[in-house]
Backbone as JSON Lines, residues from 0, in Angstrom:
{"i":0,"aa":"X","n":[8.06,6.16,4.36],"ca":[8.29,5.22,3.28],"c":[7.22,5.42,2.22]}
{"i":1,"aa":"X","n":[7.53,5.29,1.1],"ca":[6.64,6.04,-0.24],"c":[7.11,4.34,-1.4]}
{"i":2,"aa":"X","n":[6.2,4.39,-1.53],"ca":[5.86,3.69,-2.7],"c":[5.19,3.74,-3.92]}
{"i":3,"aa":"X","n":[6.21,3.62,-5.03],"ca":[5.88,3.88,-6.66],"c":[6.21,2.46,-7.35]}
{"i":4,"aa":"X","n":[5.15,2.98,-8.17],"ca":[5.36,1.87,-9.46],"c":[4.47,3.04,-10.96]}
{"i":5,"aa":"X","n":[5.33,2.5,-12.02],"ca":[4.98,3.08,-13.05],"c":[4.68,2.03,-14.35]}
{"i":6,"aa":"X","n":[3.3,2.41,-15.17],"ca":[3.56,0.8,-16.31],"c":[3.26,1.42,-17.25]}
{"i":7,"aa":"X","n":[3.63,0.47,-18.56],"ca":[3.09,0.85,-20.03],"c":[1.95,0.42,-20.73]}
{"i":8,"aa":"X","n":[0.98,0.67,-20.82],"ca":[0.06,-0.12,-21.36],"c":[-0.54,0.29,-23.0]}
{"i":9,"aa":"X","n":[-0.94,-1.54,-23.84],"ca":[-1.11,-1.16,-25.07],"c":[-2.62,-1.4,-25.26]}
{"i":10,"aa":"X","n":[-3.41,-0.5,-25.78],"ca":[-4.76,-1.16,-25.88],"c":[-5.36,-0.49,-27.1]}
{"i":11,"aa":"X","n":[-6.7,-0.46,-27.52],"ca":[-7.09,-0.08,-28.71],"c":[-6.54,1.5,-29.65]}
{"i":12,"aa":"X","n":[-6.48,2.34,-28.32],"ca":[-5.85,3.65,-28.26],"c":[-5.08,3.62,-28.78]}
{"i":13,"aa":"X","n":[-3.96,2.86,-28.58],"ca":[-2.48,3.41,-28.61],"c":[-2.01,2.81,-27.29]}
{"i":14,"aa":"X","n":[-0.97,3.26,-26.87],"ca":[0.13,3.2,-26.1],"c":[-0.63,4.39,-24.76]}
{"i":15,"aa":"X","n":[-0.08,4.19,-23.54],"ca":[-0.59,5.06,-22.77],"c":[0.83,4.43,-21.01]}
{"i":16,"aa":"X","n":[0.71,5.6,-20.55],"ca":[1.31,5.13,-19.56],"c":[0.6,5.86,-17.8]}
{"i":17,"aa":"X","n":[1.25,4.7,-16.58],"ca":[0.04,5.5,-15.66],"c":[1.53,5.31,-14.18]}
{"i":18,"aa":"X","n":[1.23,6.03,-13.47],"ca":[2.14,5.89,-12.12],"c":[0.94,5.6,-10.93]}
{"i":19,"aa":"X","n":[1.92,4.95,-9.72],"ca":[0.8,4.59,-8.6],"c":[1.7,5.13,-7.53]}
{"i":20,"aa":"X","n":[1.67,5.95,-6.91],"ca":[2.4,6.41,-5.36],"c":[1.09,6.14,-3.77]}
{"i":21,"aa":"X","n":[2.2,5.09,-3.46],"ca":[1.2,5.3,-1.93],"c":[1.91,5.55,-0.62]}
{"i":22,"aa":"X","n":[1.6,5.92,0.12],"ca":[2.88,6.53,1.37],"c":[2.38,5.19,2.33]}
{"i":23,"aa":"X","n":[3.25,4.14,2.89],"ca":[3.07,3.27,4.08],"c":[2.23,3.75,4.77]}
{"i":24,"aa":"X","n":[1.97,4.92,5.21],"ca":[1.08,5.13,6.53],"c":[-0.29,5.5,5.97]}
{"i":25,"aa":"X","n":[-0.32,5.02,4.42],"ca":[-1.44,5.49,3.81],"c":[-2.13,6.62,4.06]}
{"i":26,"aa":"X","n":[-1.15,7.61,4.29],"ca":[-1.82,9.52,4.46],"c":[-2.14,9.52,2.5]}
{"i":27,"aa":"X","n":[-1.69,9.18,2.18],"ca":[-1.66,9.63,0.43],"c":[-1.62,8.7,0.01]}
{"i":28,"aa":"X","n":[-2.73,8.42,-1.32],"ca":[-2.24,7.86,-2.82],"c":[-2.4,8.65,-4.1]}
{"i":29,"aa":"X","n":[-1.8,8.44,-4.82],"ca":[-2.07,9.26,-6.42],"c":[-1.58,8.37,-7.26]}
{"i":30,"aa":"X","n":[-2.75,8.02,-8.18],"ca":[-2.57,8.07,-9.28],"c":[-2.74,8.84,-10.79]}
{"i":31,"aa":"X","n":[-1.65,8.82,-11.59],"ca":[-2.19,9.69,-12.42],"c":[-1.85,8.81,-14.27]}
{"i":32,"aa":"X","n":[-2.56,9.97,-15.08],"ca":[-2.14,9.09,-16.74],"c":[-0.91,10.24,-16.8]}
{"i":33,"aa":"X","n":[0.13,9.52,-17.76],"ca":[1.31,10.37,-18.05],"c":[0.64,11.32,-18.83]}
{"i":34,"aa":"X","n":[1.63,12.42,-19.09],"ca":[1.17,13.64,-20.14],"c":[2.4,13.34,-21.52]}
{"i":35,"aa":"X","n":[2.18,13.03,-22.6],"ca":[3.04,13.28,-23.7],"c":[3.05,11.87,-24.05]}
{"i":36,"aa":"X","n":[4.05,11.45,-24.72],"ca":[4.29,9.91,-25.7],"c":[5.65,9.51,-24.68]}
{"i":37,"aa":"X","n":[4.99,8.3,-23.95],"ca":[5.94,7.48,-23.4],"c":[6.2,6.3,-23.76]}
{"i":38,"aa":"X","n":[7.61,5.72,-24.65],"ca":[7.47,4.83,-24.84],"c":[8.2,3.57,-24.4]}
{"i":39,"aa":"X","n":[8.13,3.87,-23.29],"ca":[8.77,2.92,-22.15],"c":[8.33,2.48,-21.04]}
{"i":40,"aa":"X","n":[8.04,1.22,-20.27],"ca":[7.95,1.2,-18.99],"c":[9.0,1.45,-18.1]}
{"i":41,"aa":"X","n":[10.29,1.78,-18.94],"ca":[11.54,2.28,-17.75],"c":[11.26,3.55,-17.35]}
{"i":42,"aa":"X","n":[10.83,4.51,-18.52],"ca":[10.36,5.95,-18.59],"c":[9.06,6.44,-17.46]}
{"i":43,"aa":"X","n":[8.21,5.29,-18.25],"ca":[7.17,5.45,-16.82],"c":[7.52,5.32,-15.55]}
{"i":44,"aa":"X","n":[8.66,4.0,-15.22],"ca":[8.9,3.75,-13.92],"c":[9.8,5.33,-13.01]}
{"i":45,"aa":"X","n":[10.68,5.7,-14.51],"ca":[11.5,6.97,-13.56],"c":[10.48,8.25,-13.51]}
{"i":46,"aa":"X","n":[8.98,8.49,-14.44],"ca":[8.79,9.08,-14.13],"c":[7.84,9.36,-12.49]}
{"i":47,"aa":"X","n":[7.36,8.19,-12.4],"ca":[6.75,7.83,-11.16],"c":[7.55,7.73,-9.83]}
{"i":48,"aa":"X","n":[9.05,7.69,-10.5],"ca":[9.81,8.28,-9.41],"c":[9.86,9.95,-8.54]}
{"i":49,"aa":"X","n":[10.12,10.66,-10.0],"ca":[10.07,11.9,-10.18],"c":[8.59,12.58,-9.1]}
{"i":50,"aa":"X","n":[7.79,11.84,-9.46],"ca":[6.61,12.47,-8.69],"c":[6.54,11.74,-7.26]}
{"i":51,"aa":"X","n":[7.02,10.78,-7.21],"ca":[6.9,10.37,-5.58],"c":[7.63,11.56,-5.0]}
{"i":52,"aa":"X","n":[9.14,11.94,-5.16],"ca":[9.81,12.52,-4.59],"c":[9.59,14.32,-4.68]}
{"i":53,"aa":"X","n":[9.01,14.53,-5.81],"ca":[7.94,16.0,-6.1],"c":[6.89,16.15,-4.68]}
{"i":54,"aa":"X","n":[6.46,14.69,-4.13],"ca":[5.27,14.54,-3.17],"c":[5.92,14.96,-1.74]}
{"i":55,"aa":"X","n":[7.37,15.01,-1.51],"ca":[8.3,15.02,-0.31],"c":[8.93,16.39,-0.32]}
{"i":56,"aa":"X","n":[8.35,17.33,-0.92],"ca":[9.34,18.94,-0.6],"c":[9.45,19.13,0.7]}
{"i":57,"aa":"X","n":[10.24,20.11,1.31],"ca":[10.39,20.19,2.83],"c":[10.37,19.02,4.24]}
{"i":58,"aa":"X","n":[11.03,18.23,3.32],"ca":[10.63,16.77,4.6],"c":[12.01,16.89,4.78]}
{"i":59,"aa":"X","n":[12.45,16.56,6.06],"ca":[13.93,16.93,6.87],"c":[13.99,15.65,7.33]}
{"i":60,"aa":"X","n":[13.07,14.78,6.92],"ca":[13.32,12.88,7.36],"c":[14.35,12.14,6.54]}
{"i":61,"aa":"X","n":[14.83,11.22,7.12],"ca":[14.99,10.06,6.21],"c":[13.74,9.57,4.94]}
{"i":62,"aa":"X","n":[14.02,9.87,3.83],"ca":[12.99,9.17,3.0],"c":[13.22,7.92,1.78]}
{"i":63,"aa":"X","n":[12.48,6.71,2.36],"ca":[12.9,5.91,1.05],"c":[11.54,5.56,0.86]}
{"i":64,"aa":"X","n":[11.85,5.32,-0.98],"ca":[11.62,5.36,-1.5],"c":[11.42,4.06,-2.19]}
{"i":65,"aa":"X","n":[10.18,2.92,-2.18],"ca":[10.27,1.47,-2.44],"c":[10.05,1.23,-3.94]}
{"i":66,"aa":"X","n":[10.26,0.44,-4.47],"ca":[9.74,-0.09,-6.12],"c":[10.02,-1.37,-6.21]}
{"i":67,"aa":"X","n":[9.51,-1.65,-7.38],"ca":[9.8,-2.92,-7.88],"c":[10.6,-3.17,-9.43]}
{"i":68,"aa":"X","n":[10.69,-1.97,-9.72],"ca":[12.19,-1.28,-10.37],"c":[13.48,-1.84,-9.98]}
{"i":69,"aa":"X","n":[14.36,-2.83,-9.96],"ca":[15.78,-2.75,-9.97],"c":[16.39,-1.59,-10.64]}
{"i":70,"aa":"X","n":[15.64,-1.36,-12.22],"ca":[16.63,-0.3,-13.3],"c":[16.57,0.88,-12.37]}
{"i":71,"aa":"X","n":[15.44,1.44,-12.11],"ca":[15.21,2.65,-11.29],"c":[16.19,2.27,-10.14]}
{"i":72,"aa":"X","n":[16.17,1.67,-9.09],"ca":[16.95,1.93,-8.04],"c":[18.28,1.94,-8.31]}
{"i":73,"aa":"X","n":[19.2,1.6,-9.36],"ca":[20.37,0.61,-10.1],"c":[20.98,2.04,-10.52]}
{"i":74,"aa":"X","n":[19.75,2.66,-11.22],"ca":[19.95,4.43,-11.71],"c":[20.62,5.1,-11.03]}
{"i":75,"aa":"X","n":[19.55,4.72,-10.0],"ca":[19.56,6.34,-8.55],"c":[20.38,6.23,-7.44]}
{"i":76,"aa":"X","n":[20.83,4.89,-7.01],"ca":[21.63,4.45,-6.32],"c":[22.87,4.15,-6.45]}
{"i":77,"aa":"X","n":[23.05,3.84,-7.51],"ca":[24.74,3.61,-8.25],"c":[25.09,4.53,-9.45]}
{"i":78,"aa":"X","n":[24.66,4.58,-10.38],"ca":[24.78,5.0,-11.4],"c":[24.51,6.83,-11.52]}
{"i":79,"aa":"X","n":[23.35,7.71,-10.79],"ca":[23.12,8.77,-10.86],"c":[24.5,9.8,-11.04]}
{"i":80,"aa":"X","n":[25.35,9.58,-9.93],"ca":[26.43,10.42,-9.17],"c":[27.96,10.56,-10.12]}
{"i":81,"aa":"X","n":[27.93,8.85,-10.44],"ca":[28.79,8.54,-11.29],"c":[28.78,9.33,-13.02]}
{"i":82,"aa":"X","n":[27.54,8.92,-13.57],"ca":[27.21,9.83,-15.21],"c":[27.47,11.02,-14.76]}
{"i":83,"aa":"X","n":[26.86,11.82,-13.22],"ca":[27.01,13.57,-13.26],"c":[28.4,14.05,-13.21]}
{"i":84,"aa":"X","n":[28.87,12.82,-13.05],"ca":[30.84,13.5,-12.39],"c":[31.34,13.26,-14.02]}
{"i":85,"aa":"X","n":[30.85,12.15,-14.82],"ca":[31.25,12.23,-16.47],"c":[30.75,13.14,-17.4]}
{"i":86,"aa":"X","n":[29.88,13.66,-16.78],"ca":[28.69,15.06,-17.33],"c":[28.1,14.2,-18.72]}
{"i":87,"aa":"X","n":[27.47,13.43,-17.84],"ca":[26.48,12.11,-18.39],"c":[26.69,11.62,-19.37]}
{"i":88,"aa":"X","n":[27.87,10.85,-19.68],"ca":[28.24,10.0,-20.35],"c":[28.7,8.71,-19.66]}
{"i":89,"aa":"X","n":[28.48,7.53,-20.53],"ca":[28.65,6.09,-19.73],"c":[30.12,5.89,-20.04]}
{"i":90,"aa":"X","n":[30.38,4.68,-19.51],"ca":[31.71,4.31,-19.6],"c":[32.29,4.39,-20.85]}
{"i":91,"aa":"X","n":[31.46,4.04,-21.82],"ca":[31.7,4.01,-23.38],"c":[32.17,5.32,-24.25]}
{"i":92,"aa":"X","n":[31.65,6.22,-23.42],"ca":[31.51,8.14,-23.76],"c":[30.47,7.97,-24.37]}
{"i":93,"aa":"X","n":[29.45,7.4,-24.48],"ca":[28.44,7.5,-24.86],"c":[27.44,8.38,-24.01]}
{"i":94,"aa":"X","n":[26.37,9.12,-24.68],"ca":[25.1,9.73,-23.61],"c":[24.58,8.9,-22.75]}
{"i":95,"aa":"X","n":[23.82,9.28,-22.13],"ca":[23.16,8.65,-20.98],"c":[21.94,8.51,-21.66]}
{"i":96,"aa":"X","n":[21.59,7.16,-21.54],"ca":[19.9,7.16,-22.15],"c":[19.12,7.62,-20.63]}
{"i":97,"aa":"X","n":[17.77,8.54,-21.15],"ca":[16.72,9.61,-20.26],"c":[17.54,9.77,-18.99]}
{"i":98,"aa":"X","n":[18.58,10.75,-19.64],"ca":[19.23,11.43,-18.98],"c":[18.05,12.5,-18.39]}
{"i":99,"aa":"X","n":[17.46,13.31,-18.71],"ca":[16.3,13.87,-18.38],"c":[15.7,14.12,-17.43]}
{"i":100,"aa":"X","n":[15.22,12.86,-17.46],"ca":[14.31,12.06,-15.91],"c":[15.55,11.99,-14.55]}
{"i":101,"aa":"X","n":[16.6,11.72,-15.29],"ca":[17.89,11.67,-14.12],"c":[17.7,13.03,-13.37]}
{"i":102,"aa":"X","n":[18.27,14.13,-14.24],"ca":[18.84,15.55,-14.07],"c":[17.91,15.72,-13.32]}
{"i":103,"aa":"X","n":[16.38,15.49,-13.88],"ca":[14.82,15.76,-12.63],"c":[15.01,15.19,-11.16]}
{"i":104,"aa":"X","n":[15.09,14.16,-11.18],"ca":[15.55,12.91,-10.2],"c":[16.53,13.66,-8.91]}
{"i":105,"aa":"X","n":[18.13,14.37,-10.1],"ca":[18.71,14.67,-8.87],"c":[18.64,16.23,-8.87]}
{"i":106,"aa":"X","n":[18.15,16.59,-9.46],"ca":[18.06,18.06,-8.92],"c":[16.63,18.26,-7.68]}
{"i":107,"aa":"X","n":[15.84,17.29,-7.98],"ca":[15.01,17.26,-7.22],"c":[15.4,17.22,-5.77]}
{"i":108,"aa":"X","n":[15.97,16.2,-5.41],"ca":[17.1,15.69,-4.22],"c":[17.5,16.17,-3.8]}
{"i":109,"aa":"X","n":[18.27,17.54,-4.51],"ca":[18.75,18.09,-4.29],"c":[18.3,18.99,-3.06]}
{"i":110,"aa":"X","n":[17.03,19.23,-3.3],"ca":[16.29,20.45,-2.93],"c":[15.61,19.84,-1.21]}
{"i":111,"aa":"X","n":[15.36,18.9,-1.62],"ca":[15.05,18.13,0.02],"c":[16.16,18.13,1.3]}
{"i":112,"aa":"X","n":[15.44,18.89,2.44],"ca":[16.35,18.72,3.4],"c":[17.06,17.25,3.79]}
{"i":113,"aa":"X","n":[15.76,16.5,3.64],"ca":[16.13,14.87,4.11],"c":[16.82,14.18,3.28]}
{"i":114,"aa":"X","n":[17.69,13.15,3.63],"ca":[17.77,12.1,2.6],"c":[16.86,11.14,2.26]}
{"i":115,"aa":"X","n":[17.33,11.14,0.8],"ca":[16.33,10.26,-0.21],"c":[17.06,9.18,-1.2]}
{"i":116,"aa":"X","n":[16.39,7.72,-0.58],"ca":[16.67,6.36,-1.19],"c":[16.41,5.48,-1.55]}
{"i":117,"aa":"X","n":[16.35,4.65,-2.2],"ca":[15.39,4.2,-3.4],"c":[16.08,3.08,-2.75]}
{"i":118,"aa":"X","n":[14.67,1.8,-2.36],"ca":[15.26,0.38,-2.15],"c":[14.28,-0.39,-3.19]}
{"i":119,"aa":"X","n":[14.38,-1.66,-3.28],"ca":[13.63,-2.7,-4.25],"c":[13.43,-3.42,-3.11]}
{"i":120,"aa":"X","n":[12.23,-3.88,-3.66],"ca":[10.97,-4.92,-3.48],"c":[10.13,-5.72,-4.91]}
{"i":121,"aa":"X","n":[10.55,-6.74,-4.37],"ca":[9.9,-7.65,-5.19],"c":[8.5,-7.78,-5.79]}
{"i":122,"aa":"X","n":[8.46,-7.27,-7.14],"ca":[7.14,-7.16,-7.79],"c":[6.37,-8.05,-7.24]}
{"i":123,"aa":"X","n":[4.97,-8.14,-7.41],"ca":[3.8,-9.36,-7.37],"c":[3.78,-10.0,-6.72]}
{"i":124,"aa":"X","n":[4.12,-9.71,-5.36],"ca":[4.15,-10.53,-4.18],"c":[3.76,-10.66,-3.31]}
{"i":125,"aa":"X","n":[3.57,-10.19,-2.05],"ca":[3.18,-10.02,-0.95],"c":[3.08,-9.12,-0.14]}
{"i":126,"aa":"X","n":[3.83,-8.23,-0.31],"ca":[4.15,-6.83,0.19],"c":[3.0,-5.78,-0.67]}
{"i":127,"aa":"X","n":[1.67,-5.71,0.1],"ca":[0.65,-5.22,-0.1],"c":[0.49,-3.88,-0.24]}
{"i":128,"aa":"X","n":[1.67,-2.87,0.09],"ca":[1.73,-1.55,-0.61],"c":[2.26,-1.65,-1.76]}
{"i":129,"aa":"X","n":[3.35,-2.63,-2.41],"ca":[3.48,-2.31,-3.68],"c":[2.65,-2.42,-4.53]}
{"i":130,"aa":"X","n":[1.94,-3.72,-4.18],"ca":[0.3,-4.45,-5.16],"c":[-0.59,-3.05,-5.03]}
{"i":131,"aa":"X","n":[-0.64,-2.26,-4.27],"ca":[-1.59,-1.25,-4.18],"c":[-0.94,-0.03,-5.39]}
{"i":132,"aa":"X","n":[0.27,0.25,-5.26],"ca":[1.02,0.86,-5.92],"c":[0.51,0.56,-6.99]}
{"i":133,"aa":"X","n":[1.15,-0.68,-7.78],"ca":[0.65,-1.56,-8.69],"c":[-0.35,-1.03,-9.46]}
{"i":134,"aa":"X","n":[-1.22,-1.47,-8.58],"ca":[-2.8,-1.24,-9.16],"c":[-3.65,0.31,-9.33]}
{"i":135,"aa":"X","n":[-2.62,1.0,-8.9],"ca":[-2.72,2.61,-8.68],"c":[-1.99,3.08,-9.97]}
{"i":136,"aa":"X","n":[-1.06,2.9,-10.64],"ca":[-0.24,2.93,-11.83],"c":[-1.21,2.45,-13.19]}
{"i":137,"aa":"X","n":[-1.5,1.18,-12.88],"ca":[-2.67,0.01,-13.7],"c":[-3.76,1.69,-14.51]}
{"i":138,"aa":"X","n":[-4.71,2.05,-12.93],"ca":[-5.83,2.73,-13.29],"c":[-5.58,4.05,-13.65]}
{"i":139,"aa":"X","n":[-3.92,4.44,-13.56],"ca":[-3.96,6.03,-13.61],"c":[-3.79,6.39,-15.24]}
């Protein structure tokens, strides 16, 4: 079980964004600062996806994948499979907004022996790997 969280933060700088990945059995944490102009905390959140599951090459386990993301899990769980079979267009025929981060997302997936699934957990609460997550995203 792997846990991400990704945030946006505004301060004298500018704009900046950071991800927090920690694995339950606490073998690993990483945090890092994004690279380029992010101007989203949805962006941050999928990209902190992207790298949790970058952290899982060759794993032949079951792997999920926790957040406090609904949009992210809402993405990857319902929505991913559906835009690729419309060749990423929404119901509307419209594009897929950060389609991008998706295509990363499932080509990534792709590549893993195991399966990989994204559940939600309730931000700011009690569940002390996400707060760690959290605060790993906060400093990166």
């Amino acid at each position: 079980v792997i846990y991400k969280d990704g945030c946006l933060k505004d301060n004298e700088k500018g704009k900046y964004a950071g991800i927090g990945i920690i694995y339950e059995d606490d073998s690993k944490q990483i945090f890092e600062s994004l690279p380029g102009n992010f101007n989203s905390n949805s962006c941050a959140e999928l990209y902190a996806a992207i790298r949790a599951i970058e952290t899982c090459e060759n794993q032949e386990k079951l792997i999920e994948i926790r957040t406090d993301s609904r949009y992210v899990v809402d993405l990857c769980e319902l929505w991913l499979n559906i835009w690729k079979k419309r060749n990423w267009k929404t119901s509307r025929n419209e594009p897929v907004r950060n389609r991008d981060f998706l295509e990363r997302i499932d080509s990534l997936i792709e590549k893993i022996p195991g399966k990989v699934y994204f559940s939600y957990v309730k931000g700011h609460s009690t569940d002390k790997n996400n707060i760690i997550a959290d605060r790993l995203a906060k400093k990166g």
